[in-house]
NUZASE-866723 format. One record per residue: residue in one letter; residue number from 1; x, y, z of N, C-alpha, C, O in turn. Coordinates in steps of 0.2 Angstrom, whole numbers, always signed. Atoms other than C-alpha are relative to their C-alpha. Layout:
+----+-----+-------+-------+-------+-------+-------+-------+-------+-------+-------+-------+-------+-------+
| aa |   i |   n_x |   n_y |   n_z |  ca_x |  ca_y |  ca_z |   c_x |   c_y |   c_z |   o_x |   o_y |   o_z |
+----+-----+-------+-------+-------+-------+-------+-------+-------+-------+-------+-------+-------+-------+
|  a | NUM |     X |     Y |     Z |     X |     Y |     Z |     X |     Y |     Z |     X |     Y |     Z |
...
+----+-----+-------+-------+-------+-------+-------+-------+-------+-------+-------+-------+-------+-------+
END
This chain:
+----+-----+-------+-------+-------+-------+-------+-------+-------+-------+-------+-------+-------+-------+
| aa |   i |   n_x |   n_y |   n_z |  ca_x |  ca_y |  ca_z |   c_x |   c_y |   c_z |   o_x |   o_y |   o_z |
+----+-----+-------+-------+-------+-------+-------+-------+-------+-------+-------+-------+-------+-------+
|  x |   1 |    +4 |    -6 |    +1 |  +531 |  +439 |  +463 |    +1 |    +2 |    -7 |    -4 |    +4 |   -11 |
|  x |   2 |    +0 |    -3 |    +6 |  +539 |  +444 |  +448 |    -5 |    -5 |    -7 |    -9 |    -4 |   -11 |
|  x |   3 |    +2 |    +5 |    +4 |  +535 |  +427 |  +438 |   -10 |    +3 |    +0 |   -14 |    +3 |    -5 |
|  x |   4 |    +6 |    +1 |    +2 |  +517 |  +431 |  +443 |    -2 |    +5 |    -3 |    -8 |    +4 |    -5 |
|  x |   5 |    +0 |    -7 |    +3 |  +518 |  +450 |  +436 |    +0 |    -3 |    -7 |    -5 |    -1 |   -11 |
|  x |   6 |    -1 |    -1 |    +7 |  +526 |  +442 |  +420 |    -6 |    -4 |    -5 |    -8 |    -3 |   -11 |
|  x |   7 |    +7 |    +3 |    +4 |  +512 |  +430 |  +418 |    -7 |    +1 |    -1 |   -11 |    -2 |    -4 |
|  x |   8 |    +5 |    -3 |    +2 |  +499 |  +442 |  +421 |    +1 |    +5 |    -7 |    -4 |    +7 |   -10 |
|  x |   9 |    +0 |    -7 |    +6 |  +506 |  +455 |  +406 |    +0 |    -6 |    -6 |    -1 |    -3 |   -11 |
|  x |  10 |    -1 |    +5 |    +6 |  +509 |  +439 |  +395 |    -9 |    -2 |    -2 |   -11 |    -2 |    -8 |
|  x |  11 |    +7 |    +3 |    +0 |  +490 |  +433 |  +397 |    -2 |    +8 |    -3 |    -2 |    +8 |    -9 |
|  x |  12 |    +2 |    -3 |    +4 |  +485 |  +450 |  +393 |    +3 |    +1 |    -6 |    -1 |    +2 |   -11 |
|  x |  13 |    -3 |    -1 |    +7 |  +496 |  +454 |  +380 |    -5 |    -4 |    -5 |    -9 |    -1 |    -7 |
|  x |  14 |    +1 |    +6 |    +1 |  +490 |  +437 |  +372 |    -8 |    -1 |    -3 |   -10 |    -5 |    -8 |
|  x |  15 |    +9 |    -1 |    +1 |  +470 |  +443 |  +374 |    -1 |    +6 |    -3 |    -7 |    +6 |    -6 |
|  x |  16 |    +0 |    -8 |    +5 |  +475 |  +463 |  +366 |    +1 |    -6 |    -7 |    -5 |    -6 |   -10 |
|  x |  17 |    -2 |    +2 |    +4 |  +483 |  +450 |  +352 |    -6 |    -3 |    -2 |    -6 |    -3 |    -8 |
|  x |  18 |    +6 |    +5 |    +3 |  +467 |  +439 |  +349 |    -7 |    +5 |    -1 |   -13 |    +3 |    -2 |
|  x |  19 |    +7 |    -4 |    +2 |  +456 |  +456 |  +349 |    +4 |    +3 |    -6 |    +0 |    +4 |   -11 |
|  x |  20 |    -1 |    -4 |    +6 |  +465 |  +464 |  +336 |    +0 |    -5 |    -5 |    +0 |    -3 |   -11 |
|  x |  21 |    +2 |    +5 |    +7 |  +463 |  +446 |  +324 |    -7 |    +1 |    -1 |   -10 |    -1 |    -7 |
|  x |  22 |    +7 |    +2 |    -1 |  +445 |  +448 |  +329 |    -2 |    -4 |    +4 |    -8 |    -4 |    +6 |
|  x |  23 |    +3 |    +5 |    -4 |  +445 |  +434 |  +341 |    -1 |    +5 |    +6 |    +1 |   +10 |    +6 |
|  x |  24 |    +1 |    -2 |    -5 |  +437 |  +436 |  +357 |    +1 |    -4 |    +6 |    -1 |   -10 |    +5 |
|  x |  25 |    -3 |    +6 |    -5 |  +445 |  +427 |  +374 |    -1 |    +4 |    +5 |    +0 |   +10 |    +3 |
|  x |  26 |    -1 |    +0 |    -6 |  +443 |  +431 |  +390 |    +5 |    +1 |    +5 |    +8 |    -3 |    +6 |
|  x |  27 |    -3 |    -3 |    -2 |  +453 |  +442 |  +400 |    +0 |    -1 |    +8 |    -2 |    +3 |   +12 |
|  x |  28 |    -1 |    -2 |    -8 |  +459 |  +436 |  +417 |    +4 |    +4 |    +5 |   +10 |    +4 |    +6 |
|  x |  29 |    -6 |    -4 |    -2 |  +464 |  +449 |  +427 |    -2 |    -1 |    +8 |    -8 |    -2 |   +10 |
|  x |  30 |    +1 |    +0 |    -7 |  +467 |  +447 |  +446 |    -1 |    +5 |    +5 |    +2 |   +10 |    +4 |
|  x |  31 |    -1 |    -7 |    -5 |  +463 |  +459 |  +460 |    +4 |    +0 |    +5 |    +4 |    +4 |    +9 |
|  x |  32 |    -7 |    +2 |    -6 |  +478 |  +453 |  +470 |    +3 |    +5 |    +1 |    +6 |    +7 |    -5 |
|  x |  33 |    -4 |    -7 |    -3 |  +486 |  +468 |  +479 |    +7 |    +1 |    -3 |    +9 |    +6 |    -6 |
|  x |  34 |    -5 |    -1 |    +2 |  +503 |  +463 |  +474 |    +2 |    +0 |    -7 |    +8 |    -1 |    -9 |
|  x |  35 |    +1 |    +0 |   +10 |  +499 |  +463 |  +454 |    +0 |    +6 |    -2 |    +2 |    +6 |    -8 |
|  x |  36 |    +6 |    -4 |    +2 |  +490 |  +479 |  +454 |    +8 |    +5 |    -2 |   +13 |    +5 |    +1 |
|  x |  37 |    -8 |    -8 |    +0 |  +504 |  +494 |  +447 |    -1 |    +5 |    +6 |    +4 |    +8 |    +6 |
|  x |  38 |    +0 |    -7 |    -6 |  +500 |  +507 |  +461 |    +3 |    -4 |    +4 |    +9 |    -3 |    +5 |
|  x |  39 |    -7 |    +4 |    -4 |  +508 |  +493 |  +473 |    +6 |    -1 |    -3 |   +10 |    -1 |    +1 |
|  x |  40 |    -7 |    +2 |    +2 |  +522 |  +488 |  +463 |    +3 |    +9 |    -2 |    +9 |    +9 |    -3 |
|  x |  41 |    -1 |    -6 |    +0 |  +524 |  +508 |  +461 |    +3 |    +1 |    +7 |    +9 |    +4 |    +9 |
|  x |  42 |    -1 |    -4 |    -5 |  +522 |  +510 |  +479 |    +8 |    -3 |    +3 |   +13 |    +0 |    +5 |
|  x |  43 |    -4 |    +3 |    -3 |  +534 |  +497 |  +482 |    +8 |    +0 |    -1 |   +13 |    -3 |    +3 |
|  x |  44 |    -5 |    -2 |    +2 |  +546 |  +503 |  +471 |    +5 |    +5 |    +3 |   +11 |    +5 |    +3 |
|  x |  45 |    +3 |    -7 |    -6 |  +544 |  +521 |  +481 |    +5 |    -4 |    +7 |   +10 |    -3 |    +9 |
|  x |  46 |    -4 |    +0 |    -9 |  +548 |  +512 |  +498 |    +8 |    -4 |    -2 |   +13 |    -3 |    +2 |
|  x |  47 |    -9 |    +2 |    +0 |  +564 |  +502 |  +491 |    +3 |    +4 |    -2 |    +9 |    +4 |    +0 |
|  x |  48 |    -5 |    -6 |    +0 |  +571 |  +517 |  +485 |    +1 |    +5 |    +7 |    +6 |    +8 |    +9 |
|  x |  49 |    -2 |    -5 |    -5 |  +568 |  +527 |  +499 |    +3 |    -4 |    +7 |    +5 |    -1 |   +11 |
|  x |  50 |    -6 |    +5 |    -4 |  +576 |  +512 |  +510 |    +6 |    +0 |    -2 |   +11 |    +1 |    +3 |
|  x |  51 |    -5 |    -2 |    +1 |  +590 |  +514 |  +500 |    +3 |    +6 |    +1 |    +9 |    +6 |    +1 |
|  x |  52 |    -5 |    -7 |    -2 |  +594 |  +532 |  +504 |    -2 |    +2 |    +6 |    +0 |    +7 |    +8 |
|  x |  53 |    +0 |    -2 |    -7 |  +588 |  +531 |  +521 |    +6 |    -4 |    +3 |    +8 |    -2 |    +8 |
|  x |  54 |    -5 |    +3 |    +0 |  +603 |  +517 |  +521 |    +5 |    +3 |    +0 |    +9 |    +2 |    +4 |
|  x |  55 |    -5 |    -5 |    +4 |  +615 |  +528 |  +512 |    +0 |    +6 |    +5 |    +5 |    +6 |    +8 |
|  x |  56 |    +1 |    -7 |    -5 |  +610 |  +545 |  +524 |    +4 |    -3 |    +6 |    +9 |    -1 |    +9 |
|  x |  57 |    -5 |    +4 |    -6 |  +614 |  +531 |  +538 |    +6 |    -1 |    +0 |   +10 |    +1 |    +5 |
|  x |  58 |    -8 |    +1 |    +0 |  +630 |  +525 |  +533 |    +4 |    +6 |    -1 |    +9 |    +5 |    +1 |
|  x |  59 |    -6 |    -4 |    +1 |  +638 |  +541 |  +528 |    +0 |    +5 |    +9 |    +5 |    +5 |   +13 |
|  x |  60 |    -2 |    +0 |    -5 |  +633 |  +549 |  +544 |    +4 |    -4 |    +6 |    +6 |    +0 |   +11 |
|  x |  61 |    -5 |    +0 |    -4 |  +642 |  +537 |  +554 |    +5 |    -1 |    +0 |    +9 |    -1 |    +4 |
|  x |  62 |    -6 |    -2 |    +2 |  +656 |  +536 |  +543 |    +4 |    +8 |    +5 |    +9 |    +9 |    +7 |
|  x |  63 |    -3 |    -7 |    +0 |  +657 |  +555 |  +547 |    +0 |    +2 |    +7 |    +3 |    +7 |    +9 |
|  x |  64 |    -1 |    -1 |    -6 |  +655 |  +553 |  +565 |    +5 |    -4 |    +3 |    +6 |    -3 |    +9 |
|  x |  65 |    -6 |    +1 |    +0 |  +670 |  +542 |  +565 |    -3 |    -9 |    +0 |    +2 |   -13 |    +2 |
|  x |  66 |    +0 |    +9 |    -2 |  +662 |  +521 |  +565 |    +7 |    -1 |    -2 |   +10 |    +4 |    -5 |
|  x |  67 |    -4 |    +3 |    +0 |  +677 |  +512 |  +564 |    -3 |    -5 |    -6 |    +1 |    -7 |   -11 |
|  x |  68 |    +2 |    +5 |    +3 |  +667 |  +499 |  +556 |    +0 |    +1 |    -5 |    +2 |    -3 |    -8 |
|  x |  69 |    -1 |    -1 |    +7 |  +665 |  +506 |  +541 |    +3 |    +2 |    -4 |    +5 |    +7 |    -3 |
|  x |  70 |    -6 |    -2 |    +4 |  +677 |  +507 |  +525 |    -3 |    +5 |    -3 |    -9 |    +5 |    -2 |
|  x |  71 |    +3 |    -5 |    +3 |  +674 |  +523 |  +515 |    -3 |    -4 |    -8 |    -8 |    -2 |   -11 |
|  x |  72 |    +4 |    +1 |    +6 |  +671 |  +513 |  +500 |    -8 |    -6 |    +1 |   -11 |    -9 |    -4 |
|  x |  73 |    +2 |    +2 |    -1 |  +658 |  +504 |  +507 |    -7 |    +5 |    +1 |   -12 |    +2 |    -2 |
|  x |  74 |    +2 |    -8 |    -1 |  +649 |  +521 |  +511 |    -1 |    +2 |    -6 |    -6 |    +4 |    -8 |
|  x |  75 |    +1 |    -4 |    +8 |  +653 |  +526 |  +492 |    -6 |    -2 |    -3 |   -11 |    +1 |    -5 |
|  x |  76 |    +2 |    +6 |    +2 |  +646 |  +511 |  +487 |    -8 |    +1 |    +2 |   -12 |    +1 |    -4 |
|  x |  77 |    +6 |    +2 |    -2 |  +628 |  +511 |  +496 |    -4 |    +9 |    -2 |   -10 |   +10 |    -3 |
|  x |  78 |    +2 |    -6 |    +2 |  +628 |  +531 |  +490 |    -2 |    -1 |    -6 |    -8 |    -2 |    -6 |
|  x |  79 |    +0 |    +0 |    +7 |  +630 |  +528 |  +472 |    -5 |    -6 |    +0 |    -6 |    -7 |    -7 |
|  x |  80 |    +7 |    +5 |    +0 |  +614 |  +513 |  +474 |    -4 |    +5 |    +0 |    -8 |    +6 |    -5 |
|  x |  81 |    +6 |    -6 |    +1 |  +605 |  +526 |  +481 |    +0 |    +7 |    -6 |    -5 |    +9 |    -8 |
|  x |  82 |    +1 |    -3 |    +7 |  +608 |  +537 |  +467 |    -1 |    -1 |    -6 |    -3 |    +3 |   -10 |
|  x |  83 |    +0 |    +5 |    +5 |  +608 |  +525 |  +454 |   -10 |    -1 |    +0 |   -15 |    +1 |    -4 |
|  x |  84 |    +9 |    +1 |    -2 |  +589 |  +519 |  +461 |    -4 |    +5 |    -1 |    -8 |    +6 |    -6 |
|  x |  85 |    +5 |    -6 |    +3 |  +582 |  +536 |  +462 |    +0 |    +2 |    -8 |    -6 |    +2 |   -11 |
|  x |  86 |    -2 |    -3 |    +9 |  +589 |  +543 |  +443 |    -5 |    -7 |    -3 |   -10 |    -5 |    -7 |
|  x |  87 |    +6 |    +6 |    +3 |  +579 |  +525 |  +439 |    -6 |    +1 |    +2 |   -10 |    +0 |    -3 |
|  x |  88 |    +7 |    -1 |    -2 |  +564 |  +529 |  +448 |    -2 |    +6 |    -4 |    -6 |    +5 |    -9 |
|  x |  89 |    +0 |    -5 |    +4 |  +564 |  +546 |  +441 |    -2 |    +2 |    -9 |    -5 |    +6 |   -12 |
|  x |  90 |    -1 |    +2 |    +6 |  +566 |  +539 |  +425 |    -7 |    -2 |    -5 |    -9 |    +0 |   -10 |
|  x |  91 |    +5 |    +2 |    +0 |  +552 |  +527 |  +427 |    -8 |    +7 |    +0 |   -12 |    +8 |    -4 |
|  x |  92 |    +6 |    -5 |    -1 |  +540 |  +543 |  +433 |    +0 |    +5 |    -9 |    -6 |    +7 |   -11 |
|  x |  93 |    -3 |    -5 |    +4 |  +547 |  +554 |  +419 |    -5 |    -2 |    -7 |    -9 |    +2 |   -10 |
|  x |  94 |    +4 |    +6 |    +7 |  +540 |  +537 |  +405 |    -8 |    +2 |    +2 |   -12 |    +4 |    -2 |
|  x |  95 |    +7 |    +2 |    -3 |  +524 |  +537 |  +415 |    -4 |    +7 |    -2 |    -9 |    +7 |    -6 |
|  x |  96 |    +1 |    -6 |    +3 |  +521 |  +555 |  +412 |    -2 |    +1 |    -6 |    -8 |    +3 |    -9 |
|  x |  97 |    +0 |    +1 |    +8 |  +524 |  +554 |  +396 |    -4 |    -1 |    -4 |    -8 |    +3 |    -7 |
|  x |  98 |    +4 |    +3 |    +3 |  +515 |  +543 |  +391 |    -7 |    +1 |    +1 |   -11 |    +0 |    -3 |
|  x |  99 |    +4 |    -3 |    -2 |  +501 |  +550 |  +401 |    -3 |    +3 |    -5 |    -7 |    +1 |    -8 |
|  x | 100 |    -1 |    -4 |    +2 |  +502 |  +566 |  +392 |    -2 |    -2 |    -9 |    -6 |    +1 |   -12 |
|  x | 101 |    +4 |    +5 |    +8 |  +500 |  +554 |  +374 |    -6 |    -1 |    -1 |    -9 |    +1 |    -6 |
|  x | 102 |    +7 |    +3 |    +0 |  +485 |  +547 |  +379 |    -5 |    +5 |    +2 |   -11 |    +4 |    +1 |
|  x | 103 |    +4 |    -5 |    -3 |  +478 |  +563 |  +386 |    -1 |    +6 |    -6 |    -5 |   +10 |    -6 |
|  x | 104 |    -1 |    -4 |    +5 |  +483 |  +571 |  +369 |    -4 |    -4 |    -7 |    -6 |    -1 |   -12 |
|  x | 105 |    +3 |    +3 |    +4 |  +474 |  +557 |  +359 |    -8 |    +1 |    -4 |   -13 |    -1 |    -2 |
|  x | 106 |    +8 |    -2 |    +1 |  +459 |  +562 |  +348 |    -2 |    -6 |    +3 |    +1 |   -11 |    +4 |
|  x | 107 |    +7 |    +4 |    -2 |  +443 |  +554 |  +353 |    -4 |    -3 |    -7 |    -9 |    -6 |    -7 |
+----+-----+-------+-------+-------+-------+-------+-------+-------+-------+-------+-------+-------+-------+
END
């Protein structure tokens, strides 16, 4: 999936790059669900929030006594989950941004 992500931003980059010489090419873009950025958004959404629904899970049964579990194991699956959101976060924060550029850009 990602290989086909990098090969759809490679094709267009490729077709911005032959409009700014002047050439004109042909822009294939796919309507394939798992291309489109609102899926690869959402997607990114449910594996972080699987991560800290993992993390919620392991510390609670750490704290109700699993035996199974080591505490650094528990650390470990916290610090993912926080690590992923602070990245997401990150990701929304750029998106914004940039937003706010293009929203600021004369006409």
């Amino acid at each position: 999936m990602i290989n086909q992500v990098q090969n759809n931003l490679l094709s267009q980059m490729q077709a911005l790059e032959s409009m700014t010489q002047g050439q004109s090419i042909k822009l294939e873009q796919k309507a394939d669900e798992t291309t489109s950025f609102g899926n690869l958004m959402q997607q990114a959404i449910n594996q972080v929030n699987e991560t800290q629904m993992q993390a919620g899970e392991m510390t609670r049964a750490f704290e109700m006594g699993d035996s199974q579990l080591d505490i650094s194991e528990v650390m470990i699956a916290v610090q993912k989950s926080r690590i992923s959101f602070q990245a997401l976060t990150e990701v929304r924060n750029k998106l914004l941004t940039a937003y706010q550029d293009v929203m600021n850009m004369p006409v």
